[in-house]
C-alpha positions in Angstrom: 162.5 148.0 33.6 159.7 146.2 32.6 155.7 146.3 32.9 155.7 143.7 35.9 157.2 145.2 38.9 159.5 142.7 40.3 158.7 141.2 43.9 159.5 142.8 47.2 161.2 139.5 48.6 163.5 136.7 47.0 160.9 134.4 46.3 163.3 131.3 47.3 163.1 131.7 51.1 158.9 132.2 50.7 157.6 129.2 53.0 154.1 128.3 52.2 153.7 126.0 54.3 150.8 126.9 56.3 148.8 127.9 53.4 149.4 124.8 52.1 148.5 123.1 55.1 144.9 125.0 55.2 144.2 124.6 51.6 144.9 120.9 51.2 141.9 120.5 54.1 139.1 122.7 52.6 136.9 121.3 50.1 137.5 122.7 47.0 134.1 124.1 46.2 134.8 126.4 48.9 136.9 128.3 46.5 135.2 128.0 43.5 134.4 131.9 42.1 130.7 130.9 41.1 129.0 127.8 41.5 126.2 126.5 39.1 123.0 128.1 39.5 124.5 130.3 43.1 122.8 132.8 44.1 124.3 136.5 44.9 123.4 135.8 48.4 124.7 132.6 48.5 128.0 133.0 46.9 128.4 135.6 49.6 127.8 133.2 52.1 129.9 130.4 50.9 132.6 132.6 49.9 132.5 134.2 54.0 132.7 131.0 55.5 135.6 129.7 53.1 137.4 133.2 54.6 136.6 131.7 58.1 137.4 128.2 57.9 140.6 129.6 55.8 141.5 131.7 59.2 140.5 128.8 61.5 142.9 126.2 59.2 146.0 128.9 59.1 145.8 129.0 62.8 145.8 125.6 63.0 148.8 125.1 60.7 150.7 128.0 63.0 149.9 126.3 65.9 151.4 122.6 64.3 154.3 124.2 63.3 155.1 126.2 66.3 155.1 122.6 68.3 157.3 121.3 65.4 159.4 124.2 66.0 159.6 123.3 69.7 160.3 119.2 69.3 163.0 120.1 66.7 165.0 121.5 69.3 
């Protein structure tokens, strides 16, 4: 047994799919940990409406797939 516990599921049935989707739309400085000369207050901000637009771009994706679900059959 080793120091890193192992994973809970197989990792080769693990569809990232959606979270692809979302990222690949948000601009990247959304996720940044600290931006040049950022504020508390600001990164705070930035880092709330990334968790937001993140949310609003997985339901998205869940919605795209669930209609490409529904034309596959």
């Amino acid at each position: 047994m080793g120091i890193i516990p192992r994973p809970r599921a197989a990792l080769d049935n693990l569809d990232a799919s959606a979270l692809t989707y979302a990222l690949s739309r948000m601009t990247p400085e959304l996720t940044f940990l600290v931006l040049p000369g950022e504020s508390w207050d600001e990164m705070m901000a930035r880092r709330e409406a990334a968790s937001d637009i993140l949310d609003d771009l997985l339901a998205e994706a869940a919605d795209e797939l669930a209609d490409a679900e529904a034309v596959a059959w």
